[in-house]
MITOR-17099 format. One record per residue: x, y, z of N, C-alpha, C in turn. Coordinates in steps of 0.02 Angstrom, whole numbers, padded with zeros to 5 digits, always signed. Each point is the difference from the previous one (the first is absolute). Example, Ala and Ser with C-alpha at 12.3 -4.5 7.8 and 13.67 -1.06 7.14 Angstrom:
residues 2
+00660-00284+00390-00045+00059+00000+00045+00060+00000-00018+00053-00036+00042+00059+00003-00039+00055+00037
//
This chain:
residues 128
+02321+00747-01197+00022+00006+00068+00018-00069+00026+00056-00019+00025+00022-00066+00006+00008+00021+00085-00026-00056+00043-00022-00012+00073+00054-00053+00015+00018-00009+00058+00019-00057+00026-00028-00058+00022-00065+00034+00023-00050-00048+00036-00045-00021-00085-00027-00051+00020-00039-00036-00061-00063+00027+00025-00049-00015-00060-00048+00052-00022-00069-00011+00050+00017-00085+00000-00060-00036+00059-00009+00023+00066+00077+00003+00007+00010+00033+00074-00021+00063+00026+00021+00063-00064-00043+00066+00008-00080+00001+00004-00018-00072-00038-00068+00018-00001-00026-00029+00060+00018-00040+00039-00043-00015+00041+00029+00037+00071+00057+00037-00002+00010+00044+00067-00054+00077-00019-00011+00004-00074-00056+00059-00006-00056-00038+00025-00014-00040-00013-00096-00051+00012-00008+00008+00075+00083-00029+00035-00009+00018+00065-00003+00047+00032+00025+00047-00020+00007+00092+00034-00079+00011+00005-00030-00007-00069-00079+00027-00024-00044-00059+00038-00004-00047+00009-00019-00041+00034-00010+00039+00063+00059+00004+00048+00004+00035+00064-00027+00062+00018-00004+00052-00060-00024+00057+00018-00080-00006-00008-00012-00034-00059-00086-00018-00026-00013-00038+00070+00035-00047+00056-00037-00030+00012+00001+00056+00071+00050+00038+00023-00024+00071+00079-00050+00044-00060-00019+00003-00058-00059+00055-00025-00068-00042+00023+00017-00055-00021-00081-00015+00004-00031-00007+00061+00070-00041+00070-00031+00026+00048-00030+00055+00043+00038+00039-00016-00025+00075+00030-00023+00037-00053-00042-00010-00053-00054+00040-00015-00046-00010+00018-00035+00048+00001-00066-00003+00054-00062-00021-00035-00032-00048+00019-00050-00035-00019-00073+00022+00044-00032+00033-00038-00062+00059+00042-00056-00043+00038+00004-00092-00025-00055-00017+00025+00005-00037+00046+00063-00001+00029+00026-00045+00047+00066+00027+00048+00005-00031+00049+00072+00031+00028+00053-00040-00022+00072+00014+00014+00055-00005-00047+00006-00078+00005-00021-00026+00038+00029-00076+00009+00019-00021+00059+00003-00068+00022+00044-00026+00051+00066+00042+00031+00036+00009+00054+00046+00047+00012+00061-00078-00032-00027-00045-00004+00085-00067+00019-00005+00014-00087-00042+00015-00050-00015-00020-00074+00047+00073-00011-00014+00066+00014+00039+00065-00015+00091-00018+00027+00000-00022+00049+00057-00002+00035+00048-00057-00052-00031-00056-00008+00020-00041-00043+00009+00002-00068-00026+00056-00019+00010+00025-00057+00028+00081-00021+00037+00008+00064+00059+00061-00011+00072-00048+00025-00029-00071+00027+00067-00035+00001+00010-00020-00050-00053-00044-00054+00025-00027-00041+00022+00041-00068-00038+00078+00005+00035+00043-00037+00085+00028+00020+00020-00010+00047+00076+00000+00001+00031-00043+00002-00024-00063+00013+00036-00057-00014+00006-00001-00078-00041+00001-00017-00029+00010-00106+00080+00039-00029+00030+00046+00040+00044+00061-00024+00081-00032+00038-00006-00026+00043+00039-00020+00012+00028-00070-00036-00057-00046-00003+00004-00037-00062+00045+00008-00083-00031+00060-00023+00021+00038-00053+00090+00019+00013-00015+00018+00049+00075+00005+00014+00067-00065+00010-00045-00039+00022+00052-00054+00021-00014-00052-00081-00034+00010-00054-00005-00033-00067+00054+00068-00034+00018+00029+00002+00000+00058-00056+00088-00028+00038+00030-00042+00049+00067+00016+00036+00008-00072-00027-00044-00043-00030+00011-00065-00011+00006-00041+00052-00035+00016+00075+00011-00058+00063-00056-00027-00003+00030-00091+00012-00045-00028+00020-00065+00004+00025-00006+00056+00073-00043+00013+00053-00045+00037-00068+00034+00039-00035-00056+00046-00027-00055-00052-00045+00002-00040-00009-00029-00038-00063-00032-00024+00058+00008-00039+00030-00053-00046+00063-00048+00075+00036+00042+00058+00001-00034+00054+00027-00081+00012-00040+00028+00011-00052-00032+00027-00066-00052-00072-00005+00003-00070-00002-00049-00047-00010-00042+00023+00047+00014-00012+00085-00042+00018+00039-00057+00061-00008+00038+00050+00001-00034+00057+00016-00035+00001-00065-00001-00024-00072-00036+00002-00018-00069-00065-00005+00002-00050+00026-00047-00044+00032-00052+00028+00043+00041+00036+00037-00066+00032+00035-00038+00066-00006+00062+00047-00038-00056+00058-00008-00056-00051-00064+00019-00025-00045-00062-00027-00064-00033-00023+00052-00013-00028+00040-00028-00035+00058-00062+00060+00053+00039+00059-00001-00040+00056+00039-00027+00042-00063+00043-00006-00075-00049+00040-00033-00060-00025-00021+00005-00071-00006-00069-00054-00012-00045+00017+00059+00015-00005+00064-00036+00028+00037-00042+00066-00006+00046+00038-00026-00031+00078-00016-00036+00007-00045+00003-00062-00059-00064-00002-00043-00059-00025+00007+00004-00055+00046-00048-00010+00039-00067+00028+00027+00051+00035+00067-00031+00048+00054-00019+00069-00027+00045+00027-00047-00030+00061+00003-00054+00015-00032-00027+00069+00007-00059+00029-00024+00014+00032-00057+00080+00062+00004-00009+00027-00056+00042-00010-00052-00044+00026-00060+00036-00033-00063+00065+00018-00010+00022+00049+00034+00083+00009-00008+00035-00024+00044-00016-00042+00048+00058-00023+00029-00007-00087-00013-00075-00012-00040+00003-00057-00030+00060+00010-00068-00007+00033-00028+00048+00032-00044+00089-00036+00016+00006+00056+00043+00066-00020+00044+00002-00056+00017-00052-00052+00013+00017-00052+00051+00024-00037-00079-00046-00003-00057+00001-00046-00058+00088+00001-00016+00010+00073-00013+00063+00027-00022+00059-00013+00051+00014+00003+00053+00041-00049+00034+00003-00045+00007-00062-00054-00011+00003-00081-00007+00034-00034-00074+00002+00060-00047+00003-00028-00049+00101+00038-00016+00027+00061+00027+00065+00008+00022+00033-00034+00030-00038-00060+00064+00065-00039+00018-00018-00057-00019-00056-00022-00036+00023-00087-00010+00030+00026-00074+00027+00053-00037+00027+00009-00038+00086-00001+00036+00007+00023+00045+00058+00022+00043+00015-00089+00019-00055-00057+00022+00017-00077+00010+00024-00004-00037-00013+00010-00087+00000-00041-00045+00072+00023-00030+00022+00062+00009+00059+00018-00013+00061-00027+00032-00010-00011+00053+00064-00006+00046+00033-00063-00020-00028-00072+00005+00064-00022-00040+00025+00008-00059-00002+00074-00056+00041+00001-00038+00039+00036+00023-00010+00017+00057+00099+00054+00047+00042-00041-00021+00055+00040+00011+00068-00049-00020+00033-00008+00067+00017-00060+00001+00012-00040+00077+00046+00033+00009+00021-00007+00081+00050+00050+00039+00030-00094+00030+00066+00020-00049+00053-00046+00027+00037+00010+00064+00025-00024+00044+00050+00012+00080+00049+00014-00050+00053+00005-00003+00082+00031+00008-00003-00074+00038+00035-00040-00023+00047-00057+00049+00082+00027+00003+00020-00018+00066+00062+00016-00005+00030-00061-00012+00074+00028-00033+00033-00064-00020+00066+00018+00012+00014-00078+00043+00059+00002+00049+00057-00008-00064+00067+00038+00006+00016-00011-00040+00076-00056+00042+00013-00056-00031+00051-00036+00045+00062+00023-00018+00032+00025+00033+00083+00006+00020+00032-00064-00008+00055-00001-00031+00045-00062-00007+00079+00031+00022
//
């Protein structure tokens, strides 16, 4: 099966998709010995799960924004899933938290092998 896009690139817009959805599962499963969390930690983490997808989107189109998208948003969910290994109580969303920390500093470590997104320069052409 011959792709257009290179192989690095598919893999880390999949790391990111699964990233994003693993990281709205783990928040809203319900953890029996505690209540769900902070309201700014849930909220912040159904943003940074669409930013995560939107990301994916703007790497998979080859723009700039998407790659700076995609560094960010994954800085901080590894950042809130470390947190979630932390804090939590149960062993499955320690689970989740391990398994998303270890999806995007895989998703860091990928991104500069994207293949750079050159401008289009225009070029004047001179009339004589």
């Amino acid at each position: 099966m011959k792709t257009k896009r290179p192989a690095v690139l598919i893999m880390t817009i999949i790391l990111l998709i699964l990233g994003s959805l693993v990281f709205w599962l783990a928040v809203f499963l319900p953890d029996t010995s505690r209540a769900p969390g902070p309201p700014v930690v849930v909220y912040a983490s159904v943003i940074l799960g669409v930013l995560g997808l939107i990301a994916a989107f703007g790497i998979f189109t080859l723009k700039r924004w998407g790659m700076w998208l995609t560094i960010g948003v994954s800085v901080f969910s590894a950042l809130f899933g470390a947190g979630g290994i932390v804090y939590s109580s149960s062993l499955l969303t320690k689970g989740l938290g391990i398994l998303l920390v270890a999806l995007y500093v895989l998703v860091i470590v990928l991104v500069p092998f994207l293949p750079r997104v050159r401008p289009m320069r225009r070029v004047r052409v001179m009339q004589e």
